[in-house]
VMD Tcl script that builds the backbone (N, CA, C; Angstrom):
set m [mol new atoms 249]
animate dup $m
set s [atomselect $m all]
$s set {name element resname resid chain x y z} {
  {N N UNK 1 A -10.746 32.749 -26.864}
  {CA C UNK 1 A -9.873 32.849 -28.018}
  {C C UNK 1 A -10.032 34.203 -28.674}
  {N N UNK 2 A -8.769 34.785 -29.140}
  {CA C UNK 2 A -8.794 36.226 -29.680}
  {C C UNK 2 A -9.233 35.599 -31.151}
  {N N UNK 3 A -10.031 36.674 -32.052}
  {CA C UNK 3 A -10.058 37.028 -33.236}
  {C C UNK 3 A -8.821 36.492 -34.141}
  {N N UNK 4 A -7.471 36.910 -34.098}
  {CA C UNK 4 A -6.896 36.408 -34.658}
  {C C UNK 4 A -6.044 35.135 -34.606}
  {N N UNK 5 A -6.192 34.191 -33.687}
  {CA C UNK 5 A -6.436 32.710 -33.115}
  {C C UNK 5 A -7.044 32.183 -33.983}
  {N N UNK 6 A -8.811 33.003 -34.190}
  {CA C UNK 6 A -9.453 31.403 -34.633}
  {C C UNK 6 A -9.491 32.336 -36.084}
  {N N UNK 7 A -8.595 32.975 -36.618}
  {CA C UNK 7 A -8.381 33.012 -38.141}
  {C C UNK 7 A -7.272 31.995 -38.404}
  {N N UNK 8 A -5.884 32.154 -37.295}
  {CA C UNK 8 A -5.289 31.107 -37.568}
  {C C UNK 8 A -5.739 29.765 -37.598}
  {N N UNK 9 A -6.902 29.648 -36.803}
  {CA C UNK 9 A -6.926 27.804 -36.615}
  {C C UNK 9 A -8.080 27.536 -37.909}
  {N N UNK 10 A -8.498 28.718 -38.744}
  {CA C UNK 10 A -9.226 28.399 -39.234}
  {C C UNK 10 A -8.570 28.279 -40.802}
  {N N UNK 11 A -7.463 28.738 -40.925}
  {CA C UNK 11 A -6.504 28.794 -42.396}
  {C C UNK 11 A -5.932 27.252 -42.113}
  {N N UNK 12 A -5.359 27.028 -40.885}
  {CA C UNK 12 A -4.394 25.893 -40.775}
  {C C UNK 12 A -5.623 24.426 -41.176}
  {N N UNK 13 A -7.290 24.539 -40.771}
  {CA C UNK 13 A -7.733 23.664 -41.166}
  {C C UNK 13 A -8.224 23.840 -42.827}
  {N N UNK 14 A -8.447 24.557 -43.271}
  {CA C UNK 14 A -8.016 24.621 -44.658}
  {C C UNK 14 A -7.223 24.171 -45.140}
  {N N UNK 15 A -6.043 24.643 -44.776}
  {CA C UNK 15 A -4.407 23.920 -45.672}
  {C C UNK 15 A -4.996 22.406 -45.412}
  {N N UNK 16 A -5.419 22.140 -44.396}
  {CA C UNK 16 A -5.160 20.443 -43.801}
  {C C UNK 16 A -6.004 20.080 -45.114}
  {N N UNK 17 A -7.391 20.668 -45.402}
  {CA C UNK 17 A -7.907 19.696 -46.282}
  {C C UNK 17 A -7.472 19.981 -47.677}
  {N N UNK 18 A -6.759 21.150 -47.666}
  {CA C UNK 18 A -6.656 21.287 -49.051}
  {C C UNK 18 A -5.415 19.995 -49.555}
  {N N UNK 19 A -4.594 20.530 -48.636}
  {CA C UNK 19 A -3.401 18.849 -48.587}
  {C C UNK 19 A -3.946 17.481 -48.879}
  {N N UNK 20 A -5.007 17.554 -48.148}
  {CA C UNK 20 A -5.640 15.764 -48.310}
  {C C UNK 20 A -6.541 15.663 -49.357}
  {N N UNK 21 A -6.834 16.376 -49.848}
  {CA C UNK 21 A -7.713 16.721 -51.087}
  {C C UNK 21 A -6.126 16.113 -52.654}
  {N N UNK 22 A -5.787 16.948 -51.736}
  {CA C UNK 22 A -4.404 16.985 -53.394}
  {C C UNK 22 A -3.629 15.594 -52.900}
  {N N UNK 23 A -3.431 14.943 -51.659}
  {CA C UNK 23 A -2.673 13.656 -51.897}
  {C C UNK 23 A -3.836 12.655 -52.511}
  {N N UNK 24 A -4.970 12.867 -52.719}
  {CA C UNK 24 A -6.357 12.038 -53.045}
  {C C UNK 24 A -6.330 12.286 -54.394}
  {N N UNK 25 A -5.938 13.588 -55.303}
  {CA C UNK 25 A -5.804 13.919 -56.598}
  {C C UNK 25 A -4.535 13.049 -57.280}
  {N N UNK 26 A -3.185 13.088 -56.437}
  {CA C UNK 26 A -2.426 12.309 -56.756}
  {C C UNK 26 A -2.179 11.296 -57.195}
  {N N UNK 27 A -2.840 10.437 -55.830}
  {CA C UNK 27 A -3.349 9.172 -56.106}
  {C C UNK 27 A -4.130 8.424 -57.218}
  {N N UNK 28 A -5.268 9.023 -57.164}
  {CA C UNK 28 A -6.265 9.228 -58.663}
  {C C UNK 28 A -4.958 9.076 -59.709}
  {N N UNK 29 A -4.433 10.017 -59.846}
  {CA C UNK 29 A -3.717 10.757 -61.259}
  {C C UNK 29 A -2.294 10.149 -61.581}
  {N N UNK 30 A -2.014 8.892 -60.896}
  {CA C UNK 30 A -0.668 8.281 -60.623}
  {C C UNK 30 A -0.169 7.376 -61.775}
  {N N UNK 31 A -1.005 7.116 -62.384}
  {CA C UNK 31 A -1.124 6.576 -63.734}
  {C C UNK 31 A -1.384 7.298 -65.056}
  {N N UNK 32 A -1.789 8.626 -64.776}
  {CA C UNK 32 A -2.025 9.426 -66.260}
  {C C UNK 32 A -0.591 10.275 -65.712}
  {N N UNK 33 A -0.302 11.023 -67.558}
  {CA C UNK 33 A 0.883 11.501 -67.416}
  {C C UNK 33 A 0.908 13.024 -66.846}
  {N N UNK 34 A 1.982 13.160 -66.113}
  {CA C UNK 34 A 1.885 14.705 -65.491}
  {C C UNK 34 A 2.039 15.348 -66.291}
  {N N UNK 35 A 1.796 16.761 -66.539}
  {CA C UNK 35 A 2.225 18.137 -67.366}
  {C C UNK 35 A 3.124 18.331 -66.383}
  {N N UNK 36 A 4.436 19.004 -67.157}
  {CA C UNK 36 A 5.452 19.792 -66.611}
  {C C UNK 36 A 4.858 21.194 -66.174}
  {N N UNK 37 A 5.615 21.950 -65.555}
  {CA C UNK 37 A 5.197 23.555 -65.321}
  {C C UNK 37 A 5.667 24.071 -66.232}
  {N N UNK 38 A 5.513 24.671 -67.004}
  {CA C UNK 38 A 6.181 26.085 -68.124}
  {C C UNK 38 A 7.057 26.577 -67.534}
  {N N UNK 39 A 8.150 27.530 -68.549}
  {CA C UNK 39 A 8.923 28.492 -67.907}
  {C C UNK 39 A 7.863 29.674 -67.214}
  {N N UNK 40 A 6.688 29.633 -67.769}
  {CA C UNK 40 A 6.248 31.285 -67.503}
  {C C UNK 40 A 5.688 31.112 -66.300}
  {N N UNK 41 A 4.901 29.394 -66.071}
  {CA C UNK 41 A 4.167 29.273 -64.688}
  {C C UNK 41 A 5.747 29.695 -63.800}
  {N N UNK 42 A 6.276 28.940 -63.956}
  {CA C UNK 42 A 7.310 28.568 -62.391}
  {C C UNK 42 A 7.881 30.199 -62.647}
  {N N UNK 43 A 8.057 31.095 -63.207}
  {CA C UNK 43 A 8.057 32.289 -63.235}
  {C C UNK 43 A 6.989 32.837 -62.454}
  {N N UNK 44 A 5.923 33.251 -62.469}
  {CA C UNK 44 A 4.523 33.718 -61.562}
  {C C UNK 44 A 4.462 32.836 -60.213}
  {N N UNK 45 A 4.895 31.999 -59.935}
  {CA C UNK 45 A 5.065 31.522 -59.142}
  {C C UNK 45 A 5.938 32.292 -58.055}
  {N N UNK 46 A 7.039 32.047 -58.773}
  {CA C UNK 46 A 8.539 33.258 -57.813}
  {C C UNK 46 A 8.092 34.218 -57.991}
  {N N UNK 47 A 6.917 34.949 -58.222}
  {CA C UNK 47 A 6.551 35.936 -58.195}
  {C C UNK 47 A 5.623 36.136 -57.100}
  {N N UNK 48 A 4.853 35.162 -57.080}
  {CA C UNK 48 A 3.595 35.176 -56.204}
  {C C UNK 48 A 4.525 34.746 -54.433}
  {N N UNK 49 A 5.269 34.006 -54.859}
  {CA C UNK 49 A 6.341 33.316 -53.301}
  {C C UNK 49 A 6.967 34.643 -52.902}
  {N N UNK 50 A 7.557 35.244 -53.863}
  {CA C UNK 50 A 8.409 36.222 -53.167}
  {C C UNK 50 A 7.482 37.473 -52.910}
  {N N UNK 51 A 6.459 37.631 -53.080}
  {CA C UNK 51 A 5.355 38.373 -52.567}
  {C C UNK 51 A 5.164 38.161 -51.129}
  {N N UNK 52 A 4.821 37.135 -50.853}
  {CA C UNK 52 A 4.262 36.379 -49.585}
  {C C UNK 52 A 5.723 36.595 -48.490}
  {N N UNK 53 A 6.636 36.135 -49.046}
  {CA C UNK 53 A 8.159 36.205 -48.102}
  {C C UNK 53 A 8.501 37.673 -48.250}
  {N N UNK 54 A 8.688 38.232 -49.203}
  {CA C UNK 54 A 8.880 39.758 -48.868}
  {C C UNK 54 A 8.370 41.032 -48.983}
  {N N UNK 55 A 7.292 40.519 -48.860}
  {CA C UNK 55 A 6.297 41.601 -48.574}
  {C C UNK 55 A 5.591 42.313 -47.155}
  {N N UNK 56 A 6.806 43.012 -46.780}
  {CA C UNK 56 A 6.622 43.890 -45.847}
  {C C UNK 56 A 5.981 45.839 -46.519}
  {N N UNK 57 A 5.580 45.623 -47.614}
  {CA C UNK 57 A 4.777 47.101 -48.127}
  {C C UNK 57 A 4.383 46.387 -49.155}
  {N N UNK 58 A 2.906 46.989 -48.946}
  {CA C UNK 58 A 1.664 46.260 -49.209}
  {C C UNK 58 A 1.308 46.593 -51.189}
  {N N UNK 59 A 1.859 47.730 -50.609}
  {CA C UNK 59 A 2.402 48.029 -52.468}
  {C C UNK 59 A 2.978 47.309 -53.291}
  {N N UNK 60 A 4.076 46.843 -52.721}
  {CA C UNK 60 A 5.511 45.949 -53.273}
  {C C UNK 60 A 4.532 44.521 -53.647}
  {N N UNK 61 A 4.099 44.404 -52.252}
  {CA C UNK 61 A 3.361 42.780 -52.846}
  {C C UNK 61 A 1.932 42.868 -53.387}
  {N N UNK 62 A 1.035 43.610 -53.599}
  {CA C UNK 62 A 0.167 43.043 -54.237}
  {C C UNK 62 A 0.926 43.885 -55.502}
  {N N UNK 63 A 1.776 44.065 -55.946}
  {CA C UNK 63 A 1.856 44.255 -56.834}
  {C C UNK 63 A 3.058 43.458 -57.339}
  {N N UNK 64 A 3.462 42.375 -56.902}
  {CA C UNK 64 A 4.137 40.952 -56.797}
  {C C UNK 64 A 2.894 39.929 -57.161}
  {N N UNK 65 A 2.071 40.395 -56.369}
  {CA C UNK 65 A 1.022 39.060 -56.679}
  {C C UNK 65 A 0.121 39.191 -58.137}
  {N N UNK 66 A 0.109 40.221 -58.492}
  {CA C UNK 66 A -0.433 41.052 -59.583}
  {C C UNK 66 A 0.563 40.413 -60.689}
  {N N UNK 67 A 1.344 40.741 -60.317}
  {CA C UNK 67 A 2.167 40.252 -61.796}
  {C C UNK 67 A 2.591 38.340 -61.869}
  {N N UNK 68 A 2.618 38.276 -60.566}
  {CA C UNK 68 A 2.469 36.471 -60.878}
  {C C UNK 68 A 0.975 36.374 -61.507}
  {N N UNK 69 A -0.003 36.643 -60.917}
  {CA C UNK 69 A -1.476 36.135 -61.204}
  {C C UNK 69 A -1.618 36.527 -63.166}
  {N N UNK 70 A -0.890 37.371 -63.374}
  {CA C UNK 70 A -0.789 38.156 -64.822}
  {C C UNK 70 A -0.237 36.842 -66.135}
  {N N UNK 71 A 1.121 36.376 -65.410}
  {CA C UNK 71 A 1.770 35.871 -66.066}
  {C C UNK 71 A 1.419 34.298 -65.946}
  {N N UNK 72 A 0.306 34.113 -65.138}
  {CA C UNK 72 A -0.741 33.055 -64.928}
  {C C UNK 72 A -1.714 32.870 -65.708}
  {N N UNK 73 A -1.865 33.732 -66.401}
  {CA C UNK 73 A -2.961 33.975 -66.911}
  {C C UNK 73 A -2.468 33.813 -68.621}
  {N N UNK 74 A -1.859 34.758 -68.621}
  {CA C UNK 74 A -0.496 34.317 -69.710}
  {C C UNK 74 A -0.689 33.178 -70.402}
  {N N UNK 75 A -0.034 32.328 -69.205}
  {CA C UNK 75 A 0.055 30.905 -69.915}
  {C C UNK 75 A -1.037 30.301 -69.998}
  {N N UNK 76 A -2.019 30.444 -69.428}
  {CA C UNK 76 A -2.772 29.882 -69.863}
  {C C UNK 76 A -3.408 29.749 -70.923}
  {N N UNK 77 A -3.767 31.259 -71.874}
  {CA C UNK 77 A -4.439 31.410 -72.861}
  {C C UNK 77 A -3.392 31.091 -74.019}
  {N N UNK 78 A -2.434 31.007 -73.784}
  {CA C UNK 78 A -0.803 30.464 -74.303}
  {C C UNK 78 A -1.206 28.536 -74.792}
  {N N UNK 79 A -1.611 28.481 -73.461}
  {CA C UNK 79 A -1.548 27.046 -73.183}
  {C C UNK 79 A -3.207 26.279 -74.111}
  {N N UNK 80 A -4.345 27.459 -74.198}
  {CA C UNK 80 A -5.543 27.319 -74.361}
  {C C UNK 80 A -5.204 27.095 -76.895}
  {N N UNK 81 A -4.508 28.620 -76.769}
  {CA C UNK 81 A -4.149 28.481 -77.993}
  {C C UNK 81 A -3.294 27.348 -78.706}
  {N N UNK 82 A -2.565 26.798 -77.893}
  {CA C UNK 82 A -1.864 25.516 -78.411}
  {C C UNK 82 A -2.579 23.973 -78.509}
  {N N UNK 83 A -3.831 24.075 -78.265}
  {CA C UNK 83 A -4.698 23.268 -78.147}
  {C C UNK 83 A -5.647 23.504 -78.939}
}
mol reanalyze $m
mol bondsrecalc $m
mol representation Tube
mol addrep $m
């Protein structure tokens, strides 16, 4: 197996548990009430997605991911002060 094989097989078993981890959180959490996403999360979000999808210059996207992770952060202390 090449080098970049067992990086792939080694992300794809990640996702796997991270997935079964979060349908196990679900489950748990199926009875308490969900939080909605904010405008500002689901904003950093399309920020951080369209990083990943169009980021062919490495500039463009970490500096896509930079400003989702920013406006992540945002809300949170947003979210910390309203509490």
């Amino acid at each position: 197996m090449e080098t970049s094989q067992i990086y792939i097989l080694i992300s794809i078993i990640i996702l796997l548990i991270i997935a079964i981890l979060m349908i196990f959180i679900v489950k748990k959490n199926k009875n308490k009430k969900q939080k909605q996403l904010t405008p500002l999360v689901g904003l950093a979000l399309a920020f951080i997605l369209s990083a990943i999808i169009f980021g062919e210059s490495r500039l463009v996207s970490y500096s896509l991911i930079g400003i989702g992770v920013l406006l992540a952060v945002i809300d949170i202390i947003l979210n910390l002060k309203k509490k």
